[in-house]
Backbone as JSON Lines, residues from 0, in Angstrom:
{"i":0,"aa":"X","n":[24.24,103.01,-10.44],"ca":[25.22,102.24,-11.2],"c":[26.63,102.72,-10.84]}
{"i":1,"aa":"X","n":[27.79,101.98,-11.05],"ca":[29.11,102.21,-10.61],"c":[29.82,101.94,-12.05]}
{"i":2,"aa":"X","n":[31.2,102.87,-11.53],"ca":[31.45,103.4,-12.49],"c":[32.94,102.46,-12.42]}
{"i":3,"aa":"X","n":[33.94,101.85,-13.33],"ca":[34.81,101.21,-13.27],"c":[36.14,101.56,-14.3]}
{"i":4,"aa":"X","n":[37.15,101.8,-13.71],"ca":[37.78,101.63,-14.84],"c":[38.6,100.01,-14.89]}
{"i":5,"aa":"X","n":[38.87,99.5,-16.4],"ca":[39.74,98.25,-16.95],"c":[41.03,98.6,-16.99]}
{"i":6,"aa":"X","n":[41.66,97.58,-16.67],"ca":[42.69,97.71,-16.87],"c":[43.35,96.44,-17.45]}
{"i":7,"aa":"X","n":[44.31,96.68,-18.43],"ca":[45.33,95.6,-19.79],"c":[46.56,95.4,-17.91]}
{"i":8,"aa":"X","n":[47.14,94.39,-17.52],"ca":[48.03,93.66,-17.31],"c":[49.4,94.35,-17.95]}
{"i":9,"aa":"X","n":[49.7,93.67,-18.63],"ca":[51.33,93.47,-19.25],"c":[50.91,94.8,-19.8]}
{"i":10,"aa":"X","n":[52.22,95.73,-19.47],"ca":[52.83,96.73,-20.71],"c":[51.62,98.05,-20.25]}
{"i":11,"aa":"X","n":[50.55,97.68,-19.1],"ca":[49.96,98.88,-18.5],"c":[50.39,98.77,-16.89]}
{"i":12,"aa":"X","n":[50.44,97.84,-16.46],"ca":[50.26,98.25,-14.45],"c":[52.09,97.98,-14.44]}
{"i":13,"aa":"X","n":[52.22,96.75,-15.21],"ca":[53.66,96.3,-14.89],"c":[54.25,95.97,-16.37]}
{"i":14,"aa":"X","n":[55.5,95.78,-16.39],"ca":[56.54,95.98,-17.42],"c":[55.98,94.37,-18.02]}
{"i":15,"aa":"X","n":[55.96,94.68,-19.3],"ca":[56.01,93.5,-20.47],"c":[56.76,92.54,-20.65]}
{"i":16,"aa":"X","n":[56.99,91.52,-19.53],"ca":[57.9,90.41,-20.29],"c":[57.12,88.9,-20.74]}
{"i":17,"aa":"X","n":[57.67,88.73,-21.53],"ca":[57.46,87.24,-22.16],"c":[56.79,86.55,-21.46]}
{"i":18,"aa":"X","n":[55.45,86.04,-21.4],"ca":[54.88,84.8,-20.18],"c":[55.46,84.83,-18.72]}
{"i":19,"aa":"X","n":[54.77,85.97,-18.64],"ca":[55.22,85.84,-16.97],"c":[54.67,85.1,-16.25]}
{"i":20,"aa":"X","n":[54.9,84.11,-15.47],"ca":[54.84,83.21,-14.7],"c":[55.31,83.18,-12.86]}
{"i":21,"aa":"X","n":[56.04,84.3,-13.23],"ca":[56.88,84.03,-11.72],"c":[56.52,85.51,-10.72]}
{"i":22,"aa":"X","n":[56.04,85.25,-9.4],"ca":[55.91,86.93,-8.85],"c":[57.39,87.55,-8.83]}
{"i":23,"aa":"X","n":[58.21,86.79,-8.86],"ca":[59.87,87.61,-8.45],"c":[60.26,88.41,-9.88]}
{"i":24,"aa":"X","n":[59.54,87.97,-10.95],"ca":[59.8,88.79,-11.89],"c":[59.01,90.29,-12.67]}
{"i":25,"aa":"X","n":[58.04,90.0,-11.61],"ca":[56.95,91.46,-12.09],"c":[57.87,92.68,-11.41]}
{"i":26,"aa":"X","n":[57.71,93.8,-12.53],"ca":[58.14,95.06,-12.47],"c":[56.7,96.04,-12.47]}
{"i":27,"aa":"X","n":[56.39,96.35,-11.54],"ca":[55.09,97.52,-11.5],"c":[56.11,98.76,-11.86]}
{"i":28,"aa":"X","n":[55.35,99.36,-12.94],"ca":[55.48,100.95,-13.3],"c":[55.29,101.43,-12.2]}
{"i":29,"aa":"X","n":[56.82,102.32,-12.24],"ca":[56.25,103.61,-11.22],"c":[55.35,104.55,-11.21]}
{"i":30,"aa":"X","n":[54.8,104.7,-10.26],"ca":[53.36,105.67,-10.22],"c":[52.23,104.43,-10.82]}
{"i":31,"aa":"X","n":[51.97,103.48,-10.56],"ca":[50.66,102.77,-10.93],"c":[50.27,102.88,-9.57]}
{"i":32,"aa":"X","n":[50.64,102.65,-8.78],"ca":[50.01,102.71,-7.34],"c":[49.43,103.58,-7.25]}
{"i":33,"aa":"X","n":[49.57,104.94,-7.24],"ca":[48.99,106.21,-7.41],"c":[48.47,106.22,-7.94]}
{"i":34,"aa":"X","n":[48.5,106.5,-9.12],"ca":[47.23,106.49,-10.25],"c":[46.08,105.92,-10.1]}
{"i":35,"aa":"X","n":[46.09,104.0,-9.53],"ca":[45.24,103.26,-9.25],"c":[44.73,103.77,-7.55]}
{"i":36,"aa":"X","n":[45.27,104.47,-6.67],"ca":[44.64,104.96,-5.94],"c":[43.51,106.32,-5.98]}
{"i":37,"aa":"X","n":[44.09,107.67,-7.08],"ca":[43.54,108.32,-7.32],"c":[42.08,107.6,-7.89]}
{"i":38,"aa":"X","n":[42.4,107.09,-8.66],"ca":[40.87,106.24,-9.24],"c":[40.09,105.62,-8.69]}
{"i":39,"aa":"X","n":[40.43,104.94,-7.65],"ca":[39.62,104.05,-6.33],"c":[38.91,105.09,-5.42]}
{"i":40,"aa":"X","n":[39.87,106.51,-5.2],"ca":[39.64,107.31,-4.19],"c":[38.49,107.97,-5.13]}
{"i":41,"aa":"X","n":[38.37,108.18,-6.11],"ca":[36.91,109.0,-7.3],"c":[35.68,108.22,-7.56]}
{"i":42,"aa":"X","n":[36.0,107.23,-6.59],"ca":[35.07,106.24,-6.62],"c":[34.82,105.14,-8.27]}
{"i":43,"aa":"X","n":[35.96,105.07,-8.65],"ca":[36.12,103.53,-9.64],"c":[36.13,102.42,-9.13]}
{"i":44,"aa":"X","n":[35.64,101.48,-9.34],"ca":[36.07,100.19,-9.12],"c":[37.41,99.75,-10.11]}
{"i":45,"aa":"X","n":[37.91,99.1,-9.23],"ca":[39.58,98.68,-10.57],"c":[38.98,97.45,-10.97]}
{"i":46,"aa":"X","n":[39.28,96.96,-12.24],"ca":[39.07,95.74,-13.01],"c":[40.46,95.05,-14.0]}
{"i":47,"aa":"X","n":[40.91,94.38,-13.62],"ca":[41.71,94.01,-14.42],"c":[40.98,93.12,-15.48]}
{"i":48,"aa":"X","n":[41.61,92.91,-17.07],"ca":[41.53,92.23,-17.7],"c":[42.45,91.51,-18.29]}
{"i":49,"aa":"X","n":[43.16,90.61,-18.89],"ca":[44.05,90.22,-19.38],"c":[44.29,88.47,-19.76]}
{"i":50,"aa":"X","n":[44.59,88.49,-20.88],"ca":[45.06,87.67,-21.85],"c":[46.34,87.03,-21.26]}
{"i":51,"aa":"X","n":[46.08,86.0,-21.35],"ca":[47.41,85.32,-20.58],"c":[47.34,83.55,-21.43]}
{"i":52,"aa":"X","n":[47.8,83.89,-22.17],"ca":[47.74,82.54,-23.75],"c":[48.88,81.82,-23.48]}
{"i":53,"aa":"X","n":[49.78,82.15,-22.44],"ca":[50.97,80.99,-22.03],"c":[50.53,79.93,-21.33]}
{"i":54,"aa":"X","n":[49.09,80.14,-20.67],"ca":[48.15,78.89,-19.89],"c":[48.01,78.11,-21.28]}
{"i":55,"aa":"X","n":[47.14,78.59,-22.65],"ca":[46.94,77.98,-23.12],"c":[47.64,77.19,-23.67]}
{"i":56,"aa":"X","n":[48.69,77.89,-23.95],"ca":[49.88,77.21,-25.03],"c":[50.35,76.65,-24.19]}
{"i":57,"aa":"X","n":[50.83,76.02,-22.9],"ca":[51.07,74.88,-22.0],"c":[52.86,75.19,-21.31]}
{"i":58,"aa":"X","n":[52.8,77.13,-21.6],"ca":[53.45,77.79,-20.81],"c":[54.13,77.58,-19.47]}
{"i":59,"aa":"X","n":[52.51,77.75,-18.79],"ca":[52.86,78.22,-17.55],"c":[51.27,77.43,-16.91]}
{"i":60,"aa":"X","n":[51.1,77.55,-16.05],"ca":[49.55,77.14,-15.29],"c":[48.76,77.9,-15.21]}
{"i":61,"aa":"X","n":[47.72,77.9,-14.74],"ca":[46.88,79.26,-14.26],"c":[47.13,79.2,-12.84]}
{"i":62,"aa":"X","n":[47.54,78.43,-12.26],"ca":[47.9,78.62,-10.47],"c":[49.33,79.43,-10.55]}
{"i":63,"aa":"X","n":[50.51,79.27,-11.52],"ca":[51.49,79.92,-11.7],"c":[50.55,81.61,-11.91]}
{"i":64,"aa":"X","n":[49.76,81.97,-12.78],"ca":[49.19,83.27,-13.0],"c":[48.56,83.56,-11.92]}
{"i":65,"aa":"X","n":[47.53,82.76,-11.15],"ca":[47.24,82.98,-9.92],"c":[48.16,84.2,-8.67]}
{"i":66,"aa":"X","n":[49.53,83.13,-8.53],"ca":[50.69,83.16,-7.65],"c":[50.59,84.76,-7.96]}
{"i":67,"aa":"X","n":[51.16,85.2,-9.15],"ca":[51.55,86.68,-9.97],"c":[50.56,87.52,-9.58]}
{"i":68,"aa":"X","n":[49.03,87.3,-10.0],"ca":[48.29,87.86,-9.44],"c":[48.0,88.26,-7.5]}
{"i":69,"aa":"X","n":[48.37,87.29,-6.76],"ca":[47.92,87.1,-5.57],"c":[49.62,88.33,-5.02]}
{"i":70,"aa":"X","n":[51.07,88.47,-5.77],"ca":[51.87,89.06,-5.89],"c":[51.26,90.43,-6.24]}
{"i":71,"aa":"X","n":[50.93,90.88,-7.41],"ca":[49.92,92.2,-7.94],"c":[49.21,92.62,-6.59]}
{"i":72,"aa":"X","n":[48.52,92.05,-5.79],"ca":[47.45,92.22,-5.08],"c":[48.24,93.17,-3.69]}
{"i":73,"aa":"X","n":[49.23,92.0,-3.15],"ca":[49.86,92.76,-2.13],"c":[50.92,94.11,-2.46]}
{"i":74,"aa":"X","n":[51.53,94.04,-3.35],"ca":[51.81,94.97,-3.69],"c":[50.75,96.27,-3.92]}
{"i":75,"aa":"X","n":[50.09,96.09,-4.65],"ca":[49.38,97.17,-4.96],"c":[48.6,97.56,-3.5]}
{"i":76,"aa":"X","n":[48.53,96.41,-2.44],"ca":[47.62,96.83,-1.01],"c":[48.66,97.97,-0.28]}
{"i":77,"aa":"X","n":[49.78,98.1,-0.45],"ca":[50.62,99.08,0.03],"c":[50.28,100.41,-0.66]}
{"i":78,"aa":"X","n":[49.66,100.49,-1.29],"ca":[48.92,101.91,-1.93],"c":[47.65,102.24,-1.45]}
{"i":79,"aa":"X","n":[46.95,101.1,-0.36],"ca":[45.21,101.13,-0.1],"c":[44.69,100.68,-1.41]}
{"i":80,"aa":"X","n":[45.11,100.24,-2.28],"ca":[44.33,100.21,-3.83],"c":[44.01,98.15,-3.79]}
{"i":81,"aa":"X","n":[42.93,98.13,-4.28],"ca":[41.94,96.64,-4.32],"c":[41.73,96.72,-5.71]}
{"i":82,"aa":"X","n":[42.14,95.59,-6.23],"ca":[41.02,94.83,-7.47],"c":[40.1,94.82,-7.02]}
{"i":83,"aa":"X","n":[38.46,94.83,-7.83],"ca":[37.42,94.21,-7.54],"c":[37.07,92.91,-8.12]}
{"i":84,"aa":"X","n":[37.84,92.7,-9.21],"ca":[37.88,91.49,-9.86],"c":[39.26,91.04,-11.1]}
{"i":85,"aa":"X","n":[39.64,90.17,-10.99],"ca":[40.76,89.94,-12.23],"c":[40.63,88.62,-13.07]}
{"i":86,"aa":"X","n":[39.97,89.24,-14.38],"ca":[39.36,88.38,-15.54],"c":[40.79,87.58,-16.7]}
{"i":87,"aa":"X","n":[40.73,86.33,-16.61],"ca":[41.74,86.33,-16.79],"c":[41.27,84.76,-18.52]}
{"i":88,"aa":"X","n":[41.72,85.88,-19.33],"ca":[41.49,84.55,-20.68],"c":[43.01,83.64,-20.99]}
{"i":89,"aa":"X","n":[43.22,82.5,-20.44],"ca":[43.5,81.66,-20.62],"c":[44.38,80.79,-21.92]}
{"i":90,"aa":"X","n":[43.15,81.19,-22.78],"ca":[43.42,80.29,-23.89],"c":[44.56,80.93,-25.14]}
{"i":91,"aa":"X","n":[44.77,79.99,-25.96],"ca":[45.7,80.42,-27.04],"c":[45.11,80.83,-28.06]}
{"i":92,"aa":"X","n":[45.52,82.11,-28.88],"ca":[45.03,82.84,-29.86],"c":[44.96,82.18,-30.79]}
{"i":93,"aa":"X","n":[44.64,80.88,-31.12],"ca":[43.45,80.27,-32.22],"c":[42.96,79.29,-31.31]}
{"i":94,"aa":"X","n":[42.54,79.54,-30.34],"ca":[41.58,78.85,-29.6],"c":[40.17,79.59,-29.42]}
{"i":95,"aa":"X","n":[38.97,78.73,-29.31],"ca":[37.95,79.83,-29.26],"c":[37.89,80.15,-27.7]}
{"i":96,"aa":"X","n":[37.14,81.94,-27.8],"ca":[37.54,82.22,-26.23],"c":[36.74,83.3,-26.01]}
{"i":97,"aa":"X","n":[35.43,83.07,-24.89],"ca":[34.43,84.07,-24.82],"c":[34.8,85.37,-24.47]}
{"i":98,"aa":"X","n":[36.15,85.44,-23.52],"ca":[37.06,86.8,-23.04],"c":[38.19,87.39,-23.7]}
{"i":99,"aa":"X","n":[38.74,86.19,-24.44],"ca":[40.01,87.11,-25.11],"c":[40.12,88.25,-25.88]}
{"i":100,"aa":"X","n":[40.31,89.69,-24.95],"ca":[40.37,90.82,-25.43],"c":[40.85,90.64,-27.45]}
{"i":101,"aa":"X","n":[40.13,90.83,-28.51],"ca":[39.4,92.29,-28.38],"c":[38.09,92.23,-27.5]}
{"i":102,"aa":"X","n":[37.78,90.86,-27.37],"ca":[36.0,90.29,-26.61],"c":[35.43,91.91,-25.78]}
{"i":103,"aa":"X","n":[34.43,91.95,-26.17],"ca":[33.97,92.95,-24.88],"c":[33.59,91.83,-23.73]}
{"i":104,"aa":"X","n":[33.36,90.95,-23.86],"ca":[32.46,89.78,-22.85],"c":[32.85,90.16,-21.46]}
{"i":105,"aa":"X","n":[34.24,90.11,-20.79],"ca":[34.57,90.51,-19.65],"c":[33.61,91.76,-19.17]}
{"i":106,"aa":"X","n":[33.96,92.4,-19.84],"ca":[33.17,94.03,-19.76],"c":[31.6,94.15,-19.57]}
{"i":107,"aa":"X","n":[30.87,92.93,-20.33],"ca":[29.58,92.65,-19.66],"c":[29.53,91.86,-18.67]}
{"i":108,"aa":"X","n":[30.48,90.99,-18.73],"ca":[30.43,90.1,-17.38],"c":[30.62,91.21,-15.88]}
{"i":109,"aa":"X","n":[31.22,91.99,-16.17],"ca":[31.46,93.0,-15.05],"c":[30.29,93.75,-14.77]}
{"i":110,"aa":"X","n":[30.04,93.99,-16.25],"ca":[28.34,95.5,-15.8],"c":[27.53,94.06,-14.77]}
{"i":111,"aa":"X","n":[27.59,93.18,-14.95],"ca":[26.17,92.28,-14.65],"c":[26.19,91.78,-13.5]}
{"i":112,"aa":"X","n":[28.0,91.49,-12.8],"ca":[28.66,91.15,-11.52],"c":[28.63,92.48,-10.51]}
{"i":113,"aa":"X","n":[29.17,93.51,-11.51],"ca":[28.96,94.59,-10.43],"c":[28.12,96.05,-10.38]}
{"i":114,"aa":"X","n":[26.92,95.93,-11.41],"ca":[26.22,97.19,-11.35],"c":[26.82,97.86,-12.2]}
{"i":115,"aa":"X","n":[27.72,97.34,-13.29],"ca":[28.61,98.93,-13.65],"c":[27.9,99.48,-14.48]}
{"i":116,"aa":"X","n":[28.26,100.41,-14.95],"ca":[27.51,101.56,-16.14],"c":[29.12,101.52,-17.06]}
{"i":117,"aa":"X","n":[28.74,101.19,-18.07],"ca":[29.66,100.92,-18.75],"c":[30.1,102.21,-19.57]}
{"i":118,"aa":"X","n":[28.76,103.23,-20.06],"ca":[29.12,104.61,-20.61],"c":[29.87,105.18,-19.89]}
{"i":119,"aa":"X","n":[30.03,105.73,-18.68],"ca":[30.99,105.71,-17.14],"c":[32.01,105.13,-17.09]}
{"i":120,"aa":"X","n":[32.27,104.65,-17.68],"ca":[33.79,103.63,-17.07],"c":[34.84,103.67,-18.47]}
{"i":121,"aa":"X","n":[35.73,103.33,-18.05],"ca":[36.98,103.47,-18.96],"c":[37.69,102.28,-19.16]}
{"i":122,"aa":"X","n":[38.25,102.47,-20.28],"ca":[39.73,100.65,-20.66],"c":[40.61,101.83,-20.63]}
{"i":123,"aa":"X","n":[41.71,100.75,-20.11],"ca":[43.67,101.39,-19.91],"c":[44.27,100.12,-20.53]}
{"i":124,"aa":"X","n":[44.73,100.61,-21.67],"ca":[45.63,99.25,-22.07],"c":[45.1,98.97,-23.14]}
């Protein structure tokens, strides 16, 4: 079994603003690169999770979150550091929603996608 740590989006990898939508506006914390490399290099799988309710509420798109994400990705490849997957809930907080963190659902969807051992693995965020 493999061991993974989660990771929260906004206000853990990169700075918290309002419905982000745009890659020109993500701020990655300094030292996430590192950190997320030390963890890859101990053999974690990285997992993002995150709530992104500006799709639902008719914000932003999910191809706009896409863009941000596919931004996250190259950036963070300048560290050697890979997502293995980025779970992404959509909907607006009175919408019903099988992932929207507090949900563990992502977290089984992951043990079942990737072998994980969930006693083993960690949430950030």
């Amino acid at each position: 079994m493999k061991r993974a740590v989660f990771l929260d989006r906004d206000g853990t990898l990169i700075e918290d603003k309002d419905y982000l939508h745009r890659p020109e506006d993500v701020v990655i914390f300094p030292g996430a690169g590192d950190a997320l490399k030390r963890r890859q290099a101990a053999g974690f799988l990285l997992i993002m999770v995150t709530n992104q309710s500006g799709i639902g509420r008719g914000y932003f798109t999910i191809e706009d979150c896409e863009r941000v994400h596919e931004h996250l990705a190259k950036e963070f490849a300048n560290f050697d550091v890979a997502f293995a997957k980025i779970y992404i809930a959509p909907e607006a907080p009175n919408r019903r929603s099988r992932g929207r963190k507090p949900s563990p659902q992502f977290l089984f969807d992951a043990r079942e996608e990737f072998g994980i051992d969930l006693a083993q693995s960690y949430i950030v965020g």
